[in-house]
Backbone and ligand atoms as CSV (ligand in chain L), in Angstrom:
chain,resi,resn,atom,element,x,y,z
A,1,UNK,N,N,111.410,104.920,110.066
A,1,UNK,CA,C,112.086,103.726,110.588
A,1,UNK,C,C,111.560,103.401,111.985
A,2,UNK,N,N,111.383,102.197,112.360
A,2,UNK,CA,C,111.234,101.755,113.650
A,2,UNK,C,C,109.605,101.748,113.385
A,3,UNK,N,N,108.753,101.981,112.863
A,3,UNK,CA,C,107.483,102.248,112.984
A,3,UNK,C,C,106.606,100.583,112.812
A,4,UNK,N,N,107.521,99.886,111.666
A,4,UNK,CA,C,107.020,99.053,111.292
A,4,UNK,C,C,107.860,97.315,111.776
A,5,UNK,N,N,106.911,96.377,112.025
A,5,UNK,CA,C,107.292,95.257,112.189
A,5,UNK,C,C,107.981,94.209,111.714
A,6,UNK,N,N,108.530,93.622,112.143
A,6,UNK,CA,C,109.046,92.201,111.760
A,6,UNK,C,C,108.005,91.469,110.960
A,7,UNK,N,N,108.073,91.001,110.046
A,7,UNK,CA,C,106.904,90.123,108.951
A,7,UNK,C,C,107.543,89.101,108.557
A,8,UNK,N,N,107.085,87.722,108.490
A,8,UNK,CA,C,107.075,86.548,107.392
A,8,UNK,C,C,105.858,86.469,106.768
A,9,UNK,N,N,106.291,85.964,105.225
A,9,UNK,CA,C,105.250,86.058,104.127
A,9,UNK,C,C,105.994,84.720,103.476
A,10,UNK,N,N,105.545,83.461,102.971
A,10,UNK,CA,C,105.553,82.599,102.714
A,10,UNK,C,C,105.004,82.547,101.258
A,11,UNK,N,N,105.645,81.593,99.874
A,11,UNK,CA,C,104.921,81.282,99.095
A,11,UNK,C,C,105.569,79.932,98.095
A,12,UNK,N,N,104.809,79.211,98.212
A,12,UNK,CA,C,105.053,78.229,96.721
A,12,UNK,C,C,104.797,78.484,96.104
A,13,UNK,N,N,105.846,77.848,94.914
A,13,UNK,CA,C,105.461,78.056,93.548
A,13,UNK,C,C,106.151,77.142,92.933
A,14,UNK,N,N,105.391,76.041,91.918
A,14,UNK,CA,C,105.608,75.080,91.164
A,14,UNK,C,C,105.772,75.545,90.019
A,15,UNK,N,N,107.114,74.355,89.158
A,15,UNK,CA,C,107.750,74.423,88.060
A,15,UNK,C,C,107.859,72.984,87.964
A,16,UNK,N,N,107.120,73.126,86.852
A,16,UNK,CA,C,107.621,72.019,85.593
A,16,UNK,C,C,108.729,71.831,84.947
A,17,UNK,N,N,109.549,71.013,84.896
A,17,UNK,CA,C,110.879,70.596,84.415
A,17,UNK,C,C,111.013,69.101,83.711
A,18,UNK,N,N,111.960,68.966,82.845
A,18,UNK,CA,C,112.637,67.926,82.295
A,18,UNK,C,C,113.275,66.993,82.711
A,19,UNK,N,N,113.593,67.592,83.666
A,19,UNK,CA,C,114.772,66.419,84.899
A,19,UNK,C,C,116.231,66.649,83.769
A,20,UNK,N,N,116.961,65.851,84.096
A,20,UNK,CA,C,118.665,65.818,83.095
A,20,UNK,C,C,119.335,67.197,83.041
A,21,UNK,N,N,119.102,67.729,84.235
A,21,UNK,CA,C,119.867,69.031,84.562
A,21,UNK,C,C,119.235,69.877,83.487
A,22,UNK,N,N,117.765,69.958,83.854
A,22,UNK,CA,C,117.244,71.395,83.500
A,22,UNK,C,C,117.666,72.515,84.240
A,23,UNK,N,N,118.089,73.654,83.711
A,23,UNK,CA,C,117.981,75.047,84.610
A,23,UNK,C,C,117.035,75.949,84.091
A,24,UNK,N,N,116.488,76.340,85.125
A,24,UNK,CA,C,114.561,77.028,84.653
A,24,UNK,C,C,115.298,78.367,85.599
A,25,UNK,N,N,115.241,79.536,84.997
A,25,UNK,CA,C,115.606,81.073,85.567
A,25,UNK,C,C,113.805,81.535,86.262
A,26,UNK,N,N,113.697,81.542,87.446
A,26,UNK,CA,C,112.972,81.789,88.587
A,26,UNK,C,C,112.915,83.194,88.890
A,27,UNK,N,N,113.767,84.002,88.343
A,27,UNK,CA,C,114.188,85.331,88.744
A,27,UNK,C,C,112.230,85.949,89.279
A,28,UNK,N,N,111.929,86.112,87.897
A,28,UNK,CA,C,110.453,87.152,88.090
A,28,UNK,C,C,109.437,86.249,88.597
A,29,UNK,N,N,109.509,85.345,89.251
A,29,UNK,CA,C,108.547,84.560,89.983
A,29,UNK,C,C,108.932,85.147,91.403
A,30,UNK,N,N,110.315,85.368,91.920
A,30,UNK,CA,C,110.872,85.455,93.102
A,30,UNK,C,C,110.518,87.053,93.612
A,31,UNK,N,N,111.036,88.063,92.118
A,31,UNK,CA,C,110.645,89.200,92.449
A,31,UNK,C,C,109.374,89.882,92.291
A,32,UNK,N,N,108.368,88.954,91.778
A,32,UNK,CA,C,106.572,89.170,91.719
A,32,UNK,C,C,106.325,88.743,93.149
A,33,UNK,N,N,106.991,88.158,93.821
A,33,UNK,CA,C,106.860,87.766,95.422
A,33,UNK,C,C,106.970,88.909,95.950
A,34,UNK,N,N,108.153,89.161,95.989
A,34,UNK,CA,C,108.910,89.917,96.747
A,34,UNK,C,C,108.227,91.743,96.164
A,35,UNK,N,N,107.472,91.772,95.304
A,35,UNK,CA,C,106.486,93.465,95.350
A,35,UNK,C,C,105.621,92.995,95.736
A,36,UNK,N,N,104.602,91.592,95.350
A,36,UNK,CA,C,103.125,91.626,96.658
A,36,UNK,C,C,103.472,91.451,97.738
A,37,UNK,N,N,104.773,91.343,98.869
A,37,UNK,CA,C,104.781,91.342,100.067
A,37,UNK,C,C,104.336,92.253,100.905
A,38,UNK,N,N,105.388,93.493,100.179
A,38,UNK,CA,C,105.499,94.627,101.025
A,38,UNK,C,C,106.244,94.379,101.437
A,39,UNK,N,N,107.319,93.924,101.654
A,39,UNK,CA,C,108.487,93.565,102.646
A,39,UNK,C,C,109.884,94.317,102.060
A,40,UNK,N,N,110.152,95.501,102.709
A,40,UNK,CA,C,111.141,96.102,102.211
A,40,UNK,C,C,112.535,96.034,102.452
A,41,UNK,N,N,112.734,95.562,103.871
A,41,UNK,CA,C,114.140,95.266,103.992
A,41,UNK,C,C,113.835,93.757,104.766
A,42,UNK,N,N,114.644,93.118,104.954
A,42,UNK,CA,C,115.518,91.859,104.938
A,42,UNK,C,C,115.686,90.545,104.348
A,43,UNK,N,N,115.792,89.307,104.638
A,43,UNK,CA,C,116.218,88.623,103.422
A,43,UNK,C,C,115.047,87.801,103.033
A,44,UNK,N,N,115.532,87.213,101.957
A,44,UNK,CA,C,114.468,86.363,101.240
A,44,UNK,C,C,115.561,84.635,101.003
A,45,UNK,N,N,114.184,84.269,101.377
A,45,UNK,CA,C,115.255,82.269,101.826
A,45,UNK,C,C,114.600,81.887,101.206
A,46,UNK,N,N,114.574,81.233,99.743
A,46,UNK,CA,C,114.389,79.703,98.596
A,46,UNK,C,C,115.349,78.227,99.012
A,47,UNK,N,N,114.148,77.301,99.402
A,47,UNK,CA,C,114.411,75.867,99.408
A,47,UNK,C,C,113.352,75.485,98.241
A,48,UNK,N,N,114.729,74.228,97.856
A,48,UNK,CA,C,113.668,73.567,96.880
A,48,UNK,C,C,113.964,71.905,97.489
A,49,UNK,N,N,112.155,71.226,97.840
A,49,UNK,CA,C,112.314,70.081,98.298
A,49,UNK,C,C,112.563,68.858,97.626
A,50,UNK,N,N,113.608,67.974,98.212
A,50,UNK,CA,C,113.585,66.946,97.168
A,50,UNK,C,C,115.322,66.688,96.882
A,51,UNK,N,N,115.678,65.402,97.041
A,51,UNK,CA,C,117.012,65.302,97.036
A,51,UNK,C,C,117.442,65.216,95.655
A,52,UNK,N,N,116.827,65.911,94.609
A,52,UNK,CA,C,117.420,65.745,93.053
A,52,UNK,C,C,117.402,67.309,92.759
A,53,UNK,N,N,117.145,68.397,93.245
A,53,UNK,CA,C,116.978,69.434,92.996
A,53,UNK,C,C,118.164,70.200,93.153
A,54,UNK,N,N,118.286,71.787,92.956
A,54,UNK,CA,C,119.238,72.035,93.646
A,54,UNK,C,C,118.545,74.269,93.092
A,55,UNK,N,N,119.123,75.085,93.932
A,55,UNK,CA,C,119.502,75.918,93.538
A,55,UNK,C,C,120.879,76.888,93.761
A,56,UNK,N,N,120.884,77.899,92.588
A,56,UNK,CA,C,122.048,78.683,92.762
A,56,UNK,C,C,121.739,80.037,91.877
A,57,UNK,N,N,122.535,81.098,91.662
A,57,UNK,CA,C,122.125,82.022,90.510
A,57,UNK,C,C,123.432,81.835,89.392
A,58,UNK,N,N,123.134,82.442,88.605
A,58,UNK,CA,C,124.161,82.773,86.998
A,58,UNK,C,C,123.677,83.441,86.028
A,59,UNK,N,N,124.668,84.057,85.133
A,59,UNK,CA,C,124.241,84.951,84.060
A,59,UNK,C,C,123.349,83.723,83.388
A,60,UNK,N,N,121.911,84.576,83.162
A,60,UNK,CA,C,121.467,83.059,82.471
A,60,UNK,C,C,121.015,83.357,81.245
A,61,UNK,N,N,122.676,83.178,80.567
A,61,UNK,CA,C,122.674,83.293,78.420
A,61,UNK,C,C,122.763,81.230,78.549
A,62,UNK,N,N,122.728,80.993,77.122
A,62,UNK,CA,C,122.555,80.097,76.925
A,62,UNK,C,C,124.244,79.299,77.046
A,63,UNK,N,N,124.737,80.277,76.593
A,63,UNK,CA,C,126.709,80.187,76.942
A,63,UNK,C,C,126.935,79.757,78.484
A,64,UNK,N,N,126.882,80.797,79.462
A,64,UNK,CA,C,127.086,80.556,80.678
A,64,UNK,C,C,126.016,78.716,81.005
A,65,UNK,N,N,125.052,78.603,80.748
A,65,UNK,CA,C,124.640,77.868,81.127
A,65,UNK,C,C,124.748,76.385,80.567
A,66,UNK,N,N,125.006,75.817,79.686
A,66,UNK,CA,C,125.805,75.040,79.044
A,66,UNK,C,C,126.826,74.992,79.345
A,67,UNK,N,N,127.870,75.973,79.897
A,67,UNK,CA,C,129.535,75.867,80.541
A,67,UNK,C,C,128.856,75.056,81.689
A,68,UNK,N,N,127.902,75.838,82.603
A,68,UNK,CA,C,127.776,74.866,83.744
A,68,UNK,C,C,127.082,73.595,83.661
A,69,UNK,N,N,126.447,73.283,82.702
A,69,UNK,CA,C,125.982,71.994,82.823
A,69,UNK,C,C,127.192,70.876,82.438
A,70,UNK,N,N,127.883,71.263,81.453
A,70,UNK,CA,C,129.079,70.294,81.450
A,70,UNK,C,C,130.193,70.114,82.777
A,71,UNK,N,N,130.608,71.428,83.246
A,71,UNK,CA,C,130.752,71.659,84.611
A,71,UNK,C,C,130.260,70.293,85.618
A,72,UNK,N,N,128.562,70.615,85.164
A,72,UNK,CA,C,128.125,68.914,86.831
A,72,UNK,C,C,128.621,68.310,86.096
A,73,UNK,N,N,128.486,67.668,84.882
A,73,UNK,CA,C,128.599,66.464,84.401
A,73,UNK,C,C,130.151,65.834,84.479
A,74,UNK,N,N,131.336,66.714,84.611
A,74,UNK,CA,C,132.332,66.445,84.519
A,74,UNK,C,C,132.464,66.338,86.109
A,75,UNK,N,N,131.797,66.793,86.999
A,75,UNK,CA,C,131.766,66.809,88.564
A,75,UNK,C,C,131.227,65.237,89.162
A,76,UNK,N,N,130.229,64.647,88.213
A,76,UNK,CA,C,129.189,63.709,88.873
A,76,UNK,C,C,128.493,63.130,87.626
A,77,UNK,N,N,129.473,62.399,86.826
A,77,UNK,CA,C,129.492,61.804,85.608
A,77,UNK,C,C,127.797,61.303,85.858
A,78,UNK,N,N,127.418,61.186,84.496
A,78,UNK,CA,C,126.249,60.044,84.799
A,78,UNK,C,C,126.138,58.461,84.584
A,79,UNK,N,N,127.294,58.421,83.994
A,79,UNK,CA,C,127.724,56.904,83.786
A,79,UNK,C,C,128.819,55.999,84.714
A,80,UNK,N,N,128.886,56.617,85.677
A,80,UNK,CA,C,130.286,56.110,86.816
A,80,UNK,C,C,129.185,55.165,87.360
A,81,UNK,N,N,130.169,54.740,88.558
A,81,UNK,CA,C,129.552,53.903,89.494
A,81,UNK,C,C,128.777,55.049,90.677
A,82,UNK,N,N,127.305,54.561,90.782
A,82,UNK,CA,C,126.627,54.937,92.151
A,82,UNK,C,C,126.736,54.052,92.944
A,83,UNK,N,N,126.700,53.702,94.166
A,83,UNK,CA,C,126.028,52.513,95.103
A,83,UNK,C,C,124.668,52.647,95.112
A,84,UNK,N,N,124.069,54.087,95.207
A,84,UNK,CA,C,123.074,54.645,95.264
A,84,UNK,C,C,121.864,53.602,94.107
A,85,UNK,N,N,122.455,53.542,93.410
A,85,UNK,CA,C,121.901,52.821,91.796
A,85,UNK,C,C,121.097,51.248,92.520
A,86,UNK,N,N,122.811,50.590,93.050
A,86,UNK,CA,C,122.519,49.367,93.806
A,86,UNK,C,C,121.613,49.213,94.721
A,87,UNK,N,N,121.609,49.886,95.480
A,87,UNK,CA,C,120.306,50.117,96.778
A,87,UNK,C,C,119.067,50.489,96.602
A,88,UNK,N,N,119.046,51.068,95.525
A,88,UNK,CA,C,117.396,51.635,95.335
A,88,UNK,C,C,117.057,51.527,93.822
A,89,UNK,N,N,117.706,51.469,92.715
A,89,UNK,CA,C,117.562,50.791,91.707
A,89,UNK,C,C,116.798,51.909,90.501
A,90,UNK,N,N,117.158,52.989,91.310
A,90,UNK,CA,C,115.785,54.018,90.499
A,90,UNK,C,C,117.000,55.071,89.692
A,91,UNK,N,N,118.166,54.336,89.219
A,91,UNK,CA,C,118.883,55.039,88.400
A,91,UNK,C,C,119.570,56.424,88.708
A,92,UNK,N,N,119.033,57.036,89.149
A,92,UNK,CA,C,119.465,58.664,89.292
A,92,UNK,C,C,120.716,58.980,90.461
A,93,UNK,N,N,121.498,58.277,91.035
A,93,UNK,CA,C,122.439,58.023,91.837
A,93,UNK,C,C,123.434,59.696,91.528
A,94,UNK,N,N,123.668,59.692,89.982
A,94,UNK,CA,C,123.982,61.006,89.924
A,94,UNK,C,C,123.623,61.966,89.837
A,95,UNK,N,N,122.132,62.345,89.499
A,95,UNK,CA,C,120.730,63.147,90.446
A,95,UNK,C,C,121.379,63.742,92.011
A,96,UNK,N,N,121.579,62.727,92.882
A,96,UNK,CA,C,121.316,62.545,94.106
A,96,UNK,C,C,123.140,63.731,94.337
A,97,UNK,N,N,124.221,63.110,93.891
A,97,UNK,CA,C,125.387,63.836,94.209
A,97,UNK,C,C,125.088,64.925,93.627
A,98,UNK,N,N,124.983,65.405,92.113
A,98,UNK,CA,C,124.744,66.850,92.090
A,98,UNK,C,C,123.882,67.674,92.914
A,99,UNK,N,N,122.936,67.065,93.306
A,99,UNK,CA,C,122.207,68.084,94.217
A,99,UNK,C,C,122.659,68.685,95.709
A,100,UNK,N,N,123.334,67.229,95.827
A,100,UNK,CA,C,123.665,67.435,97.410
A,100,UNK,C,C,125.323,68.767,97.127
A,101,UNK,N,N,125.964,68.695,96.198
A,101,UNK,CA,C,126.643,69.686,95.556
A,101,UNK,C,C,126.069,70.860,95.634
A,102,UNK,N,N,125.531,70.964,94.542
A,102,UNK,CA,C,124.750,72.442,94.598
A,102,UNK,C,C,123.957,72.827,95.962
A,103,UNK,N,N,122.973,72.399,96.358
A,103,UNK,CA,C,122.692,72.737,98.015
A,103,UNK,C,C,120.892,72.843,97.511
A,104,UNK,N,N,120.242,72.846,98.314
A,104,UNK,CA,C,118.620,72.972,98.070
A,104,UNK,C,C,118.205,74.291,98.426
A,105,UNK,N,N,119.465,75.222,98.929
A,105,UNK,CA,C,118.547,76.693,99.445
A,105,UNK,C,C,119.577,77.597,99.095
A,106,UNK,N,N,118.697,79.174,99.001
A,106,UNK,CA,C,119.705,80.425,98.658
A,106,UNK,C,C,119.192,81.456,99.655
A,107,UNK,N,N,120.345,82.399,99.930
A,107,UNK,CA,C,119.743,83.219,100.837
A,107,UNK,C,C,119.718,84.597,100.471
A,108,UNK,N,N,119.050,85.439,99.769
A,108,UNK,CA,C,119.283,86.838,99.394
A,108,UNK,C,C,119.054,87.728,100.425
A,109,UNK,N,N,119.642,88.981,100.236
A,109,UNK,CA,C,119.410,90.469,101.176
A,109,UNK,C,C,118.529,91.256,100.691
A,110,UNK,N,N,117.574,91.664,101.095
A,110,UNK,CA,C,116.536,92.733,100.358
A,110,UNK,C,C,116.434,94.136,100.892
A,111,UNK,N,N,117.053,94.603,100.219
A,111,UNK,CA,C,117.229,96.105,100.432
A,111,UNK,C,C,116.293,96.817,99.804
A,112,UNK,N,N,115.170,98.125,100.391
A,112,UNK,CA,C,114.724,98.984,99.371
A,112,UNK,C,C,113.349,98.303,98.895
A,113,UNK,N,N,112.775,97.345,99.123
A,113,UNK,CA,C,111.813,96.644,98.288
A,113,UNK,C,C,112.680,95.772,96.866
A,114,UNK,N,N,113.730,95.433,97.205
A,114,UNK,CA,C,114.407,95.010,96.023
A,114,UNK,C,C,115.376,93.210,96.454
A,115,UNK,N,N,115.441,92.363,95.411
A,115,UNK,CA,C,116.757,91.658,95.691
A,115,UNK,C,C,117.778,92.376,95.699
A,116,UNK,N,N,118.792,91.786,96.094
A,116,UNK,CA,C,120.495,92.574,95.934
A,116,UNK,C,C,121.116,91.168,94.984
A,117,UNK,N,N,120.230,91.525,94.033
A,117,UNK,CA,C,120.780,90.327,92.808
A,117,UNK,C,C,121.855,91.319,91.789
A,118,UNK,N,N,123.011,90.980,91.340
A,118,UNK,CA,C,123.773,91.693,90.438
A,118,UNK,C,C,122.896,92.265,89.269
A,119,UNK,N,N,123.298,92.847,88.345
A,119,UNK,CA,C,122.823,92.901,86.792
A,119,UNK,C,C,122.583,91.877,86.051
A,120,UNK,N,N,123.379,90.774,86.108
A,120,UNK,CA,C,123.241,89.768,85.130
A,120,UNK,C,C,123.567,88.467,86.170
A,121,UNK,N,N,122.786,88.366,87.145
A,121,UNK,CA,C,122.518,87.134,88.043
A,121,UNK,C,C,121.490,87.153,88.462
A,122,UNK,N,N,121.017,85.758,87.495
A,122,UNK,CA,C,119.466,84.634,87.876
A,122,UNK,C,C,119.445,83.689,88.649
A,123,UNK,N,N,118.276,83.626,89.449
A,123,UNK,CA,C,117.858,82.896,90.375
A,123,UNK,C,C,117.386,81.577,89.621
A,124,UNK,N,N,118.188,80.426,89.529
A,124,UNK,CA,C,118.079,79.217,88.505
A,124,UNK,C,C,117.475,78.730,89.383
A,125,UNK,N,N,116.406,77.348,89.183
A,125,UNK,CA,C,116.517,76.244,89.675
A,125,UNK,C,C,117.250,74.902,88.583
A,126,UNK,N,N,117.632,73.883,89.604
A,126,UNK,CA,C,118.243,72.623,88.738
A,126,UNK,C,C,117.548,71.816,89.126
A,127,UNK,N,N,117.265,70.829,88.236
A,127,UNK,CA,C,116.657,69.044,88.378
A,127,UNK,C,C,117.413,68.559,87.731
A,128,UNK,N,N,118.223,67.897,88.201
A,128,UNK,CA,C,118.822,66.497,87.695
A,128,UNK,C,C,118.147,65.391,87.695
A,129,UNK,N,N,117.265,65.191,88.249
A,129,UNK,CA,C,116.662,63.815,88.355
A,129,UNK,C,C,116.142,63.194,86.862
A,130,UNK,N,N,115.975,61.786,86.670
A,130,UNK,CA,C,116.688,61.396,84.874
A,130,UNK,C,C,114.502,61.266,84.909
A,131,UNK,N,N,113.809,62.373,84.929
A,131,UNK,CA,C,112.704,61.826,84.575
A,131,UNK,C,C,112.205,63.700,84.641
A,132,UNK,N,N,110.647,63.723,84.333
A,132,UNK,CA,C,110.384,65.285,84.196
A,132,UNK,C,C,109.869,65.085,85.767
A,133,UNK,N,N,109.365,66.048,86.277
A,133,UNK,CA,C,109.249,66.577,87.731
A,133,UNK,C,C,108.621,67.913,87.550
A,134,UNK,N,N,107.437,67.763,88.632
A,134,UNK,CA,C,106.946,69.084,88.642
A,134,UNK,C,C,107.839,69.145,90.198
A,135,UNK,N,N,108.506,70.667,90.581
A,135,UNK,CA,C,109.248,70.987,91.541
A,135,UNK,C,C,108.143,72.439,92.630
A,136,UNK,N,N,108.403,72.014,93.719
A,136,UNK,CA,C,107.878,72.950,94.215
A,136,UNK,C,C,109.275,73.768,94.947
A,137,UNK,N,N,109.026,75.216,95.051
A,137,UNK,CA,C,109.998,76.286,95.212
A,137,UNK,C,C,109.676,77.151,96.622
A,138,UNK,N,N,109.910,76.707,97.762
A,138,UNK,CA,C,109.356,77.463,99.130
A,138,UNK,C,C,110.190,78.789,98.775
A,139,UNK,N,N,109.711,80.161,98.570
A,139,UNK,CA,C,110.213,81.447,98.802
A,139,UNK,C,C,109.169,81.860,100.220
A,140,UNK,N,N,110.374,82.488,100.968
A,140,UNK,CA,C,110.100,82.625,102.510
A,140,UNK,C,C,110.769,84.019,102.802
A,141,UNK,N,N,109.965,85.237,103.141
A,141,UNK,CA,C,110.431,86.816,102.931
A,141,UNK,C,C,110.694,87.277,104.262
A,142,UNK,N,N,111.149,87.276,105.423
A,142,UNK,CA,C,111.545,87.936,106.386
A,142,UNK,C,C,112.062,88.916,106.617
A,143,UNK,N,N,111.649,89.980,106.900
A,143,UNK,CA,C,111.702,91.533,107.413
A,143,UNK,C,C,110.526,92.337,107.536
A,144,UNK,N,N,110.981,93.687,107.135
A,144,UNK,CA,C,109.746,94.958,107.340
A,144,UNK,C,C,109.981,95.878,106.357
L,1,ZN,ZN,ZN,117.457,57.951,93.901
């Protein structure tokens, strides 16, 4: 202990998606990062850019994930009124509230050379946006 430094290690990584509240499980993209770092203890920070995106984790069976997609939809209908719709005309108005909901970043603890992800919690990404999207995924590793 004490021998070794403070490190940032940076990486993108693009995903292809559907848009209409795809959830794409990121897990072994995040933790193939996180063994070429070398970075054994502290946290690991995912933003995803883009106001239609969003991330979070969940058991990711096909059950749990279908509960939550009806979940947004009952949160941020896609057929209500946007203003959003009115002003810019590019449809996705309820794109824009689910994301800002869910949030664009996650922050994990890395203990050991490891996430401190549960047993059965995935690192999802979401696109709501009503078209396909390739998404880019900033994973950003800070510690030693
Ligand atoms: Zn829009």
């Amino acid at each position: 202990m004490g021998s070794k430094s403070m490190e940032i290690k940076s990486e993108d990584i693009f995903i292809k998606t559907t848009g209409e509240t795809d959830v794409i499980d990121i897990t072994s993209k995040v933790k193939r990062f996180v063994v070429e770092s070398g970075i054994s203890n502290g946290i690991a920070v995912l933003f995803v850019p883009g106001s239609t995106a969003a991330l979070t984790t969940i058991e990711f069976e096909s059950g749990a994930v279908n509960d939550l997609k009806r979940a947004i939809e009952g949160m941020a209908p896609r057929d209500i009124y946007y203003e959003h719709n009115e002003r810019w005309g590019d449809g996705n108005g309820y794109a824009h509230v689910r994301a800002a909901i869910l949030g664009p970043s996650l922050h994990i603890p890395l203990t050991d050379g490891k996430l401190t992800l549960g047993t059965w919690q995935q690192i999802v990404l979401l696109d709501f946006d009503n078209q396909p999207r390739q998404r880019q995924v900033i994973i950003q590793l800070m510690g030693e």
